[in-house]
C-alpha positions as CSV (number, residue, x, y, z in Angstrom):
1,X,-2.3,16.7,-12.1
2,X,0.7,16.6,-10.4
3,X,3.0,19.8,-9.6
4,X,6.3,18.1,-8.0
5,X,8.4,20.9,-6.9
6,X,12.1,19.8,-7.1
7,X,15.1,20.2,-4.7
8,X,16.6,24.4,-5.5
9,X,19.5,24.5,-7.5
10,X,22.0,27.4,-8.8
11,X,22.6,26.8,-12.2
12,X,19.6,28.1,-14.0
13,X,21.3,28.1,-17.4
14,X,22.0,24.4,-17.0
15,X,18.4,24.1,-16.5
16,X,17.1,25.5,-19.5
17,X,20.0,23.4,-21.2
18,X,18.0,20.7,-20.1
19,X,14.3,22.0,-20.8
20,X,15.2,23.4,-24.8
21,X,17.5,20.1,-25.2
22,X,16.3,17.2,-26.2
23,X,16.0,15.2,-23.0
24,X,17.9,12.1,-22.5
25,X,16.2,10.0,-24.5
26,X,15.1,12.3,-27.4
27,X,11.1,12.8,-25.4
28,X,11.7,16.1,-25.3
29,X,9.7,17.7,-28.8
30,X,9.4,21.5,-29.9
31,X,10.6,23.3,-26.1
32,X,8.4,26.4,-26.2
33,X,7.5,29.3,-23.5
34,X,4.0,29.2,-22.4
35,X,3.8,31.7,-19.9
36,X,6.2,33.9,-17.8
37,X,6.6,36.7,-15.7
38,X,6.4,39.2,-18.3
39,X,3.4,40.6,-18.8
40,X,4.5,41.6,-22.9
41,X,6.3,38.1,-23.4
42,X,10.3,37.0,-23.8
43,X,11.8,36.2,-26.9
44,X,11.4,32.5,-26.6
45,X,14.6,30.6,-27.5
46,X,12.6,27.7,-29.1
47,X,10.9,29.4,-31.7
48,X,13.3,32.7,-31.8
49,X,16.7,31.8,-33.2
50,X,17.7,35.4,-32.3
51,X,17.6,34.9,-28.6
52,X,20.3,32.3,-26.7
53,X,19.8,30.1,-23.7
54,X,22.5,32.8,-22.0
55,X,20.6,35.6,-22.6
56,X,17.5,33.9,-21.3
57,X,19.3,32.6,-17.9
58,X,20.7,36.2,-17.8
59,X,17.5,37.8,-17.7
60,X,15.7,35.5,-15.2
61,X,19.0,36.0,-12.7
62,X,19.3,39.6,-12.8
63,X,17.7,40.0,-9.6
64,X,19.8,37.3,-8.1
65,X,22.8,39.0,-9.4
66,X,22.0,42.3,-8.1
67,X,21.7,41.3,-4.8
68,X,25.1,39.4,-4.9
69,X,26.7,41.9,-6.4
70,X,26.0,44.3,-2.9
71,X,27.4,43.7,0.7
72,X,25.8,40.6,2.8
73,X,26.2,37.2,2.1
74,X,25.4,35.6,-1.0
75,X,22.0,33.5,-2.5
76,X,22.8,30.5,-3.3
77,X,20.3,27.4,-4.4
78,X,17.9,30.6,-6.4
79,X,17.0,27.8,-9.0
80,X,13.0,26.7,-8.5
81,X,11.9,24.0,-10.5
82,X,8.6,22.7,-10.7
83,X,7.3,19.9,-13.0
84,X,3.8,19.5,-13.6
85,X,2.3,17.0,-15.4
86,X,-1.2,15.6,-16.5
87,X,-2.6,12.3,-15.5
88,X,-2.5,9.4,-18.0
89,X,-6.5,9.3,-20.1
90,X,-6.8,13.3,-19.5
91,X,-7.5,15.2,-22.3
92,X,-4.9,17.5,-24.3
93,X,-4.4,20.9,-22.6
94,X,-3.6,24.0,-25.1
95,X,-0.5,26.1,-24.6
96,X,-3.4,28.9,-22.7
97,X,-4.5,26.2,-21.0
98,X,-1.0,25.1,-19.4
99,X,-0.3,28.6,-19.3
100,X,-2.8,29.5,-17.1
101,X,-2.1,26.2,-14.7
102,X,1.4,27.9,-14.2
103,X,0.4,30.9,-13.7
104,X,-2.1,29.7,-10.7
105,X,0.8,27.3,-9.0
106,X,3.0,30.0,-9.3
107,X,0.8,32.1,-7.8
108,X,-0.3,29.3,-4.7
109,X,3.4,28.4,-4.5
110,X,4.5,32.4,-3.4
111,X,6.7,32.6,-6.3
112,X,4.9,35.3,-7.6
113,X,1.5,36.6,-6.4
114,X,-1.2,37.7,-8.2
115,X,-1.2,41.8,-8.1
116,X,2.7,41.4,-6.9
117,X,4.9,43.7,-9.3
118,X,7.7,42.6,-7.0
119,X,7.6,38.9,-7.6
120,X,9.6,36.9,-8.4
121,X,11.0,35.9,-12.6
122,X,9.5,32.8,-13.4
123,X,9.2,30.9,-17.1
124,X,6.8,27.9,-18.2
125,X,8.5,25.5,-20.2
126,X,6.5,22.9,-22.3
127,X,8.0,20.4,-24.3
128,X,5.9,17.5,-24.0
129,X,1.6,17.1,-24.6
130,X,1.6,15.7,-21.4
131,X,3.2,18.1,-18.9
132,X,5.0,21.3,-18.6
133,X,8.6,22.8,-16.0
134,X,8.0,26.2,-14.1
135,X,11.3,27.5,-13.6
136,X,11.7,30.5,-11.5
137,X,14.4,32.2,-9.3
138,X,14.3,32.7,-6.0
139,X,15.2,36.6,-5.6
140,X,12.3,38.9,-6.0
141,X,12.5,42.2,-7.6
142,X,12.9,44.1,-4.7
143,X,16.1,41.8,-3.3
144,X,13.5,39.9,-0.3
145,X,13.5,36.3,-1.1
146,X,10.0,34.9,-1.4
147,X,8.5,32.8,1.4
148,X,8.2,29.3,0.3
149,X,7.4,27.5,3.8
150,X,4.3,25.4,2.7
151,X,4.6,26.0,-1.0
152,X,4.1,22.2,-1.9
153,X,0.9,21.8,0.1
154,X,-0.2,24.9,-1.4
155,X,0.5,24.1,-4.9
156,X,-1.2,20.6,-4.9
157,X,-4.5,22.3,-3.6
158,X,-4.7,24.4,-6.3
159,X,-3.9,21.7,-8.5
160,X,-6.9,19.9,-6.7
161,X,-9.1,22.9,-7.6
162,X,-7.7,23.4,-11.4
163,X,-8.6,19.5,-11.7
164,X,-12.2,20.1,-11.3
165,X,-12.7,23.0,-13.0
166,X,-11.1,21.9,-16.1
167,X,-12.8,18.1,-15.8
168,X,-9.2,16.5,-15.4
169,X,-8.9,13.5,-13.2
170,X,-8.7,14.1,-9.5
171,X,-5.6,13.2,-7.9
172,X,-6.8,11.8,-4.2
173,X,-5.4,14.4,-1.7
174,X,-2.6,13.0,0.7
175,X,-1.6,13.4,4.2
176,X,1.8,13.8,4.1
177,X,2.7,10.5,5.0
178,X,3.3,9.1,1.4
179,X,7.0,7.3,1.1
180,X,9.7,9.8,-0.8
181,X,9.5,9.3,-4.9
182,X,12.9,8.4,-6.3
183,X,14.5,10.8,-7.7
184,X,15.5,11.3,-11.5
185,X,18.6,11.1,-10.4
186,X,18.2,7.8,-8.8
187,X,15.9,6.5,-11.9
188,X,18.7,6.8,-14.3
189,X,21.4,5.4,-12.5
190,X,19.5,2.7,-12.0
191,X,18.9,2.4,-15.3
192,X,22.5,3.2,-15.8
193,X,23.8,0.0,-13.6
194,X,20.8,-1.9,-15.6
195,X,18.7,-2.7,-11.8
196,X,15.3,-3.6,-12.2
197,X,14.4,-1.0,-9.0
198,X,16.1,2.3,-7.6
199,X,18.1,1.9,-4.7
200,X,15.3,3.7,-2.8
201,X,12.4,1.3,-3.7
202,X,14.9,-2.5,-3.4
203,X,16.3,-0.9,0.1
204,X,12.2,-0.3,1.1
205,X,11.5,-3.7,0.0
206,X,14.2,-5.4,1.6
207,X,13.4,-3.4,5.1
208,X,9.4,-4.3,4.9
209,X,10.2,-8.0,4.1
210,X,12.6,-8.3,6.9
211,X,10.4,-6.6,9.7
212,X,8.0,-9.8,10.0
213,X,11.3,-12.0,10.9
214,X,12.4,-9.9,13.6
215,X,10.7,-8.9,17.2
216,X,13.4,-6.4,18.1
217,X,15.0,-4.0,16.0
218,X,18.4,-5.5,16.8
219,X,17.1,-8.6,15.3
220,X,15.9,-6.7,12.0
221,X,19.1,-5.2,11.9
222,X,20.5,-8.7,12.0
223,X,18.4,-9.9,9.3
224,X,19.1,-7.1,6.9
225,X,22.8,-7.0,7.4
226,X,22.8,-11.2,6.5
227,X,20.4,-10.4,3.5
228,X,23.3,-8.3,2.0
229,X,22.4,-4.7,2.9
230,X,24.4,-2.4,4.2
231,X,23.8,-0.9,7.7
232,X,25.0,2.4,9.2
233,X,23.6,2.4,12.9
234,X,23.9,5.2,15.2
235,X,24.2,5.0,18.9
236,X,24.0,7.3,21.7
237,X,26.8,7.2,24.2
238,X,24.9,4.9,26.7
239,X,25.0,2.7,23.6
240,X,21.2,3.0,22.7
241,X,20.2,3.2,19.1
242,X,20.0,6.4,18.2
243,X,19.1,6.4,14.4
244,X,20.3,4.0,11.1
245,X,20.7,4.4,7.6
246,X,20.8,1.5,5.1
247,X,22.5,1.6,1.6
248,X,22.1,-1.2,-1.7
249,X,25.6,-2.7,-2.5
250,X,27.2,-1.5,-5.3
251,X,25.4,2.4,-4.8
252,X,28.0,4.5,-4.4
253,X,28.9,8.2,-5.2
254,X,31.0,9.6,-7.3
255,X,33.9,9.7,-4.7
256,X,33.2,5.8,-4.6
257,X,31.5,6.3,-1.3
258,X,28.7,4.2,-0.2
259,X,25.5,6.0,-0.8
260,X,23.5,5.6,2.7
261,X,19.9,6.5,3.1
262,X,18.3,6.9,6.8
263,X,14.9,4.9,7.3
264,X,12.7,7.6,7.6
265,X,13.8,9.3,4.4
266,X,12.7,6.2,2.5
267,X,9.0,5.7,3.9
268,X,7.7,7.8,7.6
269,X,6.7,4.3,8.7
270,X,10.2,3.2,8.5
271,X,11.8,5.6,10.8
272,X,13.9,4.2,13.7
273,X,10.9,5.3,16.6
274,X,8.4,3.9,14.5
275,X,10.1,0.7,14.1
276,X,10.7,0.3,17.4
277,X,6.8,0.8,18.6
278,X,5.7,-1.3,15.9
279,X,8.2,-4.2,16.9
280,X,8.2,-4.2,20.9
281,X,4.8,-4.2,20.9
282,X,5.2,-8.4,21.3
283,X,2.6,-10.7,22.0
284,X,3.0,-13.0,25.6
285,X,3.6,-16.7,24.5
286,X,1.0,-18.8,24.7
287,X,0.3,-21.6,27.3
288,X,1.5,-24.8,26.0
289,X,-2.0,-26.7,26.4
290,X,-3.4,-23.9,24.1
291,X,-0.5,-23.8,21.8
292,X,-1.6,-28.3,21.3
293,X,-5.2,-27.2,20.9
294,X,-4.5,-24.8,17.5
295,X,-4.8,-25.1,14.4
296,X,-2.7,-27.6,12.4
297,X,-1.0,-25.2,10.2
298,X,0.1,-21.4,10.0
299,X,-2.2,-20.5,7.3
300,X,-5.3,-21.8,9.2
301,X,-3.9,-20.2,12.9
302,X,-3.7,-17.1,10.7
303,X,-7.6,-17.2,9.2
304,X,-8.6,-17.6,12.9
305,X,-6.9,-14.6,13.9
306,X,-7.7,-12.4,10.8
307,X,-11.3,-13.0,12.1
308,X,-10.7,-10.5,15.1
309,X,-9.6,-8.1,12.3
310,X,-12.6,-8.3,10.0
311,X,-15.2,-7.9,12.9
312,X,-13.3,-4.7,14.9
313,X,-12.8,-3.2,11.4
314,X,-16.2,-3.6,10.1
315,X,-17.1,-2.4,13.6
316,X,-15.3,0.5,13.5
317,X,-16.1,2.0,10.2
318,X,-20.0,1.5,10.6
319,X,-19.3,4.1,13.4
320,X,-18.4,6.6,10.7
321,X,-15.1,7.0,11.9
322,X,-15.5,8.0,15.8
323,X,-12.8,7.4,17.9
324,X,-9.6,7.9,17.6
325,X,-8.4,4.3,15.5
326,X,-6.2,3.5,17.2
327,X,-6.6,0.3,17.2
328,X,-7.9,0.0,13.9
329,X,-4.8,1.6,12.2
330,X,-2.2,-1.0,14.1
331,X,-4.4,-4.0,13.2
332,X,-4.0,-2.4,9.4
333,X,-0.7,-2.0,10.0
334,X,0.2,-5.4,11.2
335,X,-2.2,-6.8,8.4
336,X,0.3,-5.5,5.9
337,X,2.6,-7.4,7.9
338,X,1.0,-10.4,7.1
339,X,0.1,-10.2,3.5
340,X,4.2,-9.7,3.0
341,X,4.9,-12.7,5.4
342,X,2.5,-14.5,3.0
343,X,4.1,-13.3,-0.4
344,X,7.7,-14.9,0.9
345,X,6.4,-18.2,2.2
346,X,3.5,-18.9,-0.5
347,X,4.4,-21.3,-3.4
348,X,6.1,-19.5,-6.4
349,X,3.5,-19.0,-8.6
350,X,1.5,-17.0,-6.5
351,X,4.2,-14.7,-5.0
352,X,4.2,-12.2,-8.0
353,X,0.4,-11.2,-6.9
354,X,1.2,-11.6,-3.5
355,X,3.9,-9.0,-3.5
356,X,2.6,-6.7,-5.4
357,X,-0.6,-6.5,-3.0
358,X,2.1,-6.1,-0.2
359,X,3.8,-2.9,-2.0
360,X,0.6,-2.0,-2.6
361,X,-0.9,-2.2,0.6
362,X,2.0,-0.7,2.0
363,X,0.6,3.0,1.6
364,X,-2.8,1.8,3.7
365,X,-0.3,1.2,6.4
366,X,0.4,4.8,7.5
367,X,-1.5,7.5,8.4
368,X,-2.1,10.8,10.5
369,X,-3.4,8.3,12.9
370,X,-1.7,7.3,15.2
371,X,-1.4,3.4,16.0
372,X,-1.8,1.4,19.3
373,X,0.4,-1.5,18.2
374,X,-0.4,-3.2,21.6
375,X,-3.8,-3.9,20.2
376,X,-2.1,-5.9,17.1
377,X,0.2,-8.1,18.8
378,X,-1.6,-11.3,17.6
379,X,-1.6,-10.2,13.8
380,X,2.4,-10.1,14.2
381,X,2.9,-13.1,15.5
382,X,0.8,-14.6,13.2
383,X,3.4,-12.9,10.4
384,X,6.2,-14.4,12.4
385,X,4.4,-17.7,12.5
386,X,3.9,-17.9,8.8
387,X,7.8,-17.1,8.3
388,X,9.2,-19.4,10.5
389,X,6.3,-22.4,9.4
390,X,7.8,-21.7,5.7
391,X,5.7,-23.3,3.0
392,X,3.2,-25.7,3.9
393,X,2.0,-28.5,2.0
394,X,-1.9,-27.4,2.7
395,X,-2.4,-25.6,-0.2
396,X,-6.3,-25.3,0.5
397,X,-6.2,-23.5,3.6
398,X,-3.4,-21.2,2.1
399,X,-6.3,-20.5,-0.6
400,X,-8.9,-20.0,2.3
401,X,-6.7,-17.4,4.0
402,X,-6.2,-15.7,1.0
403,X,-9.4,-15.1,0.6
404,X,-9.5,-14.1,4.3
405,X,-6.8,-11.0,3.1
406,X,-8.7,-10.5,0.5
407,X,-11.7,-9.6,2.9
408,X,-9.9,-8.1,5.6
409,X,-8.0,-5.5,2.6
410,X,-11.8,-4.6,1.9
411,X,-12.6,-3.5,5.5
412,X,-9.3,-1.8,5.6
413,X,-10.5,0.2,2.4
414,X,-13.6,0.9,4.0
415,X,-12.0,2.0,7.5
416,X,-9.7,4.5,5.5
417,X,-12.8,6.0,3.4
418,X,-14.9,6.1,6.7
419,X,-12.1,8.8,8.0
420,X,-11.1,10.6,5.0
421,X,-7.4,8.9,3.8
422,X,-8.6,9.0,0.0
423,X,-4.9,7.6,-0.6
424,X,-4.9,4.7,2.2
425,X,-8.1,3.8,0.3
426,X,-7.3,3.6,-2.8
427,X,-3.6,1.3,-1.7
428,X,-6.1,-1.2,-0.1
429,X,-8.3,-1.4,-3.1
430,X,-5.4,-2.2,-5.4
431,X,-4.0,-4.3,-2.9
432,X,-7.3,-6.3,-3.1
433,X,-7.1,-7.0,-6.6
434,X,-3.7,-8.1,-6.4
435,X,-5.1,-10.5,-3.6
436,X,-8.5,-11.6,-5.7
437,X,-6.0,-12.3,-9.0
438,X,-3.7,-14.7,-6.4
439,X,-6.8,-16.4,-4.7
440,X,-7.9,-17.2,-8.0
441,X,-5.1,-18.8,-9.6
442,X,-4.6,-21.0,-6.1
443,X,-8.6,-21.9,-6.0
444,X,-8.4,-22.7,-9.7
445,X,-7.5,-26.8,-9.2
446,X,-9.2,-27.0,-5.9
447,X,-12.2,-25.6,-7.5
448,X,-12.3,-27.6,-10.9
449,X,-11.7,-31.2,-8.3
450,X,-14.5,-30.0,-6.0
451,X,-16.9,-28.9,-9.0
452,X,-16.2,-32.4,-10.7
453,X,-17.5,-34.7,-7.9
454,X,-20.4,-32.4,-7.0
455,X,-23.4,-34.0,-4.9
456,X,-25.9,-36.5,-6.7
457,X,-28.9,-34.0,-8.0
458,X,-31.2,-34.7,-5.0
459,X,-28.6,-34.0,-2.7
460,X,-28.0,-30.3,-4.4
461,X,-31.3,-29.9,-4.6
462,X,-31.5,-30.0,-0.8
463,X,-28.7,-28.5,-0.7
464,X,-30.2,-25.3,-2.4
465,X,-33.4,-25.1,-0.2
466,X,-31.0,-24.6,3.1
467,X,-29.5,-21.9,0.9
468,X,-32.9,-20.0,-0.3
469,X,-34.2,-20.2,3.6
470,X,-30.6,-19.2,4.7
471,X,-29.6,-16.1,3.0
472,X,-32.6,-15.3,0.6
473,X,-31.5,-12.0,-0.5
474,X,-28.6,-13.2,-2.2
475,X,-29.9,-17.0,-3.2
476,X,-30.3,-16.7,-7.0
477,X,-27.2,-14.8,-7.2
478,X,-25.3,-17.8,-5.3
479,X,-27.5,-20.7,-6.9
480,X,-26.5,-19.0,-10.4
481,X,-22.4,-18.5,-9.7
482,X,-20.6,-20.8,-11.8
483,X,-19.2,-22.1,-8.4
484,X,-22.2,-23.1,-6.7
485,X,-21.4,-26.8,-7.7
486,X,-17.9,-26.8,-5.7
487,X,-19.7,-25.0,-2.9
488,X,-22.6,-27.8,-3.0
489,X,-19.7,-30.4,-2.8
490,X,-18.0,-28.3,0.2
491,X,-21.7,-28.5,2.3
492,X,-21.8,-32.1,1.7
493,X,-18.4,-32.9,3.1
494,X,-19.2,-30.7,5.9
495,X,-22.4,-32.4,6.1
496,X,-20.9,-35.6,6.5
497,X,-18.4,-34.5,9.0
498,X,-21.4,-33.3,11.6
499,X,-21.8,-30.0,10.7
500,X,-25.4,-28.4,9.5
501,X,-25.2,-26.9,6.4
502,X,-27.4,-24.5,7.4
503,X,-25.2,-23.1,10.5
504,X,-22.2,-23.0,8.1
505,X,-24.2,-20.9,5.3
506,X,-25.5,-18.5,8.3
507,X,-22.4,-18.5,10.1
508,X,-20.1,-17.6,6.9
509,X,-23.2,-15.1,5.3
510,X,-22.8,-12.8,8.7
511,X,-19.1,-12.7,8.4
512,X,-18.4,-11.4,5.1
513,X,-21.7,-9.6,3.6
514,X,-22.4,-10.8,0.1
515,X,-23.8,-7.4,-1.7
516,X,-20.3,-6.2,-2.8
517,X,-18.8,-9.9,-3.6
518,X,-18.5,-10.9,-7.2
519,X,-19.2,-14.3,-6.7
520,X,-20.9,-15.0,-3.5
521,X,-20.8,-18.7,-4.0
522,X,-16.7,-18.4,-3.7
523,X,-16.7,-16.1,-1.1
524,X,-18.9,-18.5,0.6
525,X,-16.8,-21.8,-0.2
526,X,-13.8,-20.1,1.2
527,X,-15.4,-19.3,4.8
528,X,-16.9,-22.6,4.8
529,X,-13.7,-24.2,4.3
530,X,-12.2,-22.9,6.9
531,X,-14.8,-23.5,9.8
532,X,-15.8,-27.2,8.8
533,X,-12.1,-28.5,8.8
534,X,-12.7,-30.5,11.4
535,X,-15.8,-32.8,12.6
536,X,-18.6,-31.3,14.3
537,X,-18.4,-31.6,18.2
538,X,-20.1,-33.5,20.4
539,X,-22.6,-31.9,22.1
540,X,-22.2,-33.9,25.3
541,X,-18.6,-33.8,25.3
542,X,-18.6,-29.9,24.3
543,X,-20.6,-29.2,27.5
544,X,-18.3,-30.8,29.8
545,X,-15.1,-29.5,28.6
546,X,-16.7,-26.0,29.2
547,X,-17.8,-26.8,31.9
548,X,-14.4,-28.0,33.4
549,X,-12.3,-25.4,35.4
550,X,-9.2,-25.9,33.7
551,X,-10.6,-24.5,30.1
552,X,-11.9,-21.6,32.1
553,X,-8.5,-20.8,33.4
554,X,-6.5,-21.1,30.4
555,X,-9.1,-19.7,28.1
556,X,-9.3,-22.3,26.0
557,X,-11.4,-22.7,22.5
558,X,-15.0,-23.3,23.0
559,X,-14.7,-25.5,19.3
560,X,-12.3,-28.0,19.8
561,X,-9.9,-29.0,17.4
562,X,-8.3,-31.7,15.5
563,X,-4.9,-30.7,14.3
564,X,-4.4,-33.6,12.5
565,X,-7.3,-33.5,9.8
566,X,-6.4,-30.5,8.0
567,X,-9.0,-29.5,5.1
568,X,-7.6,-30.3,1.7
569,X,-7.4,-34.0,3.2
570,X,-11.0,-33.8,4.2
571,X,-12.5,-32.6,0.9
572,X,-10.4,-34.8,-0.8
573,X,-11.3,-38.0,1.5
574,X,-14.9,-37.9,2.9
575,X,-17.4,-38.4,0.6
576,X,-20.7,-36.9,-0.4
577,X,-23.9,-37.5,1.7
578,X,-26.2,-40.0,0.1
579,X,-29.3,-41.0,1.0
């Protein structure tokens, strides 16, 4: 249940124009008063065809007009509208019923208190099943204006409580750092100019895809100007930034004006200061020996680094939430980062998922915590990596690291639950389904190849036994997943590459714990994947190079690798083990 307290107005008869009419696209069905500030009633103008919408506005504003008519300045904006509405699947709610829930927000709001005689006048409007308007004026009956500081909080906690005692769904609480709802206003001319999005949500979108192609906000300035949208910056007289607004071309007022909306008004995140820590928070450029020794393409340099993230966020909310989080919320914040890069440089088909797990995930991003972007420096460079790389031609390490999101959305879920953001965990668990339905549709080839030339039977059955003794709680559900036979094919490439099946099982099993996975066996392919890309080292030659001072000083991997045998090539090239 949602009570969605509206910006004051000062035409209360236009109002109930609107609530007794019959709405702009005929939804609105038999207008009726449910409750009001009477305690013996008003003649209703929906069922009474003795009563006007005049007289009705005249009574509510008498107050108001009393205290105009005396010495002092005037009230203006008296007009209080408040929406509330049901949540899709909950059960129909009498005209009592809705009564009584306006009566209760009316009362949590400080429109008019409970044992008040001076409140203020206040009606119930219901002309849908779903949902009923509170309209009230702002002058109470002894000419003090009623305080209203706080009145939203106040009005979705009772709503909160009137959900449980009624059995209604439960509307996760929020923090106040949810982006700004387009208006009705904005919905209709959208609708109006026939756009597929309000101005509010394309200019979002447009500012969230641009911020992993820029490292300064000069340069996401830049981009956005060149992508179309239109830019008012502000600048201090030294010539520093000072704040910016951005409009959609073609929104403009009725004065043909362009229709400018600052960053901060369209999602907290996306405020000018918060830009600005987010993006100068760089990463230092990487030694060019190191830089020859990564990974051959963006998406596999990305899976490596998205391994840091799953093991400090798994770290951090087994803790219970201790600590401040800092550097949890920034690694969640740049992770968003990431899954956007990832929707604009994937192959088409997989972009609709993609971006909707980034709008998605785009409410995990923020919270009351505050985020040490220093510690996230790698994720964003990994974003800006996967930009500038485009799309690559290694289709099954873009699968592997969407699994990898996949995983790392989870812990992100997890760390928000852990510290109490109901909202930031519910985002992340959407956002996860949006990245399980892409994950699937890019495994589904690579999975039907690998399934079809699965090992000869002896070599499965071996196979198997390394996975009973490996990870034996979870064997018979792995042995049993209709993609055991691709993961059997994926061990015996890696096999024949060097690498111990049994390491790989252990290794992947302790990254990503298998209870909560659908189907282990995929979960497991995907890790595996990633870490047998490349032959096994050898031993001899491994010792050395650690051994040598130069590795020491540049930091340099202890597992060597070969940029040049990316994995699709290897599963598709080396064949099974036979005996």
């Amino acid at each position: 249940m949602i009570p969605s307290i509206k910006a004051p107005g000062n035409n209360t008869r236009g109002l109930l124009a609107y609530l007794y009419g019959p709405g702009r696209h005929d939804e609105h069905t038999d207008p009726h008063i449910v409750a009001s500030f009477s305690p013996l009633g008003l003649r209703d103008p929906g069922r009474d065809p003795g009563v006007t919408l005049t007289q009705l506005a005249r009574i509510l504003d008498e107050p108001v007009n009393l205290r105009n008519s005396g010495f002092g300045r005037k009230v203006t904006d008296h007009v209080w509208h408040c929406p509330i509405r049901a949540a899709p699947g909950d059960r129909y709610l009498s005209d009592a019923e809705w009564g009584e829930i306006a009566r209760r927000t009316v009362h949590a709001a400080g429109i008019a208190p409970d044992g008040d005689p001076h409140g203020c006048r206040w009606i119930a409007v219901r002309h849908a099943d779903d949902h009923v308007h509170i309209l009230a004026t702002t002058v109470r009956e002894d000419g003090r204006r009623p305080k209203l500081h706080g009145s939203a909080k106040r009005a979705q906690a009772e709503a909160r409580k009137i959900e449980k005692e009624l059995g209604l769904h439960q509307v996760q609480p929020g923090d106040r750092t949810g982006e700004r709802r387009p208006t009705q206003a904005e919905m209709h001319k959208a609708d109006r100019l026939g756009w597929q999005q309000t101005s509010r949500d394309w200019l979002q979108d447009r500012i969230r895809d641009a911020i992993p192609h820029a490292a300064t906000v000069e340069e996401l300035f830049a981009y956005l100007q060149a992508g179309g949208v239109e830019i008012k910056i502000r600048r201090l007289p030294s010539g520093d930034l000072q704040g910016y607004a951005v409009g959609r071309p073609g929104d403009t007022n009725a004065d043909g004006e362009q229709v400018y909306l600052p960053g901060g008004k369209i999602a907290p995140d996306l405020s000018l200061p918060k830009l600005r820590a987010r993006l100068t928070a760089t990463a230092p450029e990487e030694h060019p020996t190191a830089r020859r020794n990564r990974p051959a393409t963006s998406w596999q340099r990305t899976t490596d680094t998205l391994d840091r993230v799953h093991q400090h966020l798994a770290e951090d909310s087994a803790a219970g939430g201790e600590g401040d989080g800092a550097l949890g919320q920034a690694q969640i914040t740049a992770l968003g980062d990431i899954i956007n890069a990832t929707a604009q440089a994937a192959p088409q088909e997989l972009r609709a998922e993609l971006r909707a797990a980034a709008r998605a995930f785009a409410r995990a991003q923020r919270s009351q915590v505050r985020a040490g972007h220093h510690g996230a420096a790698d994720l964003r460079r990994a974003a800006r990596d996967i930009i500038r790389a485009g799309n690559g031609s290694d289709g099954n390490a873009l699968t592997v690291m969407i699994a990898a999101l996949a995983w790392a959305a989870v812990l992100a879920s997890r760390w928000h639950q852990a510290r109490g953001h109901a909202q930031q965990a519910h985002a992340a668990q959407q956002a996860v389904q949006h990245l399980q339905a892409a994950y699937d549709r890019a495994a589904a080839d690579q999975l039907a190849a690998l399934t079809h030339r699965q090992p000869q039977p002896e070599i499965t059955s071996t196979l198997a036994g390394d996975v009973r003794s490996t990870v034996p709680d979870h064997a018979q559900r792995i042995l049993t997943d209709p993609n055991w036979p691709a993961l059997a094919t994926v061990l015996a490439d890696a096999q024949a590459l060097g690498h111990k099946p049994r390491q790989l099982l252990q290794e992947a099993a302790a990254r990503r714990e298998l209870t909560t996975a659908r189907l282990p066996a995929k979960v497991l392919l995907g890790r595996i994947q990633h870490t047998s890309r490349n032959p096994a080292p050898n031993p001899a030659a491994e010792a050395a190079r650690r051994r040598s001072p130069a590795a020491t000083a540049l930091g340099l991997r202890t597992t060597p690798t070969d940029p040049t045998t990316p994995p699709a090539a290897a599963l598709d090239t080396v064949p099974a083990r036979t005996r």
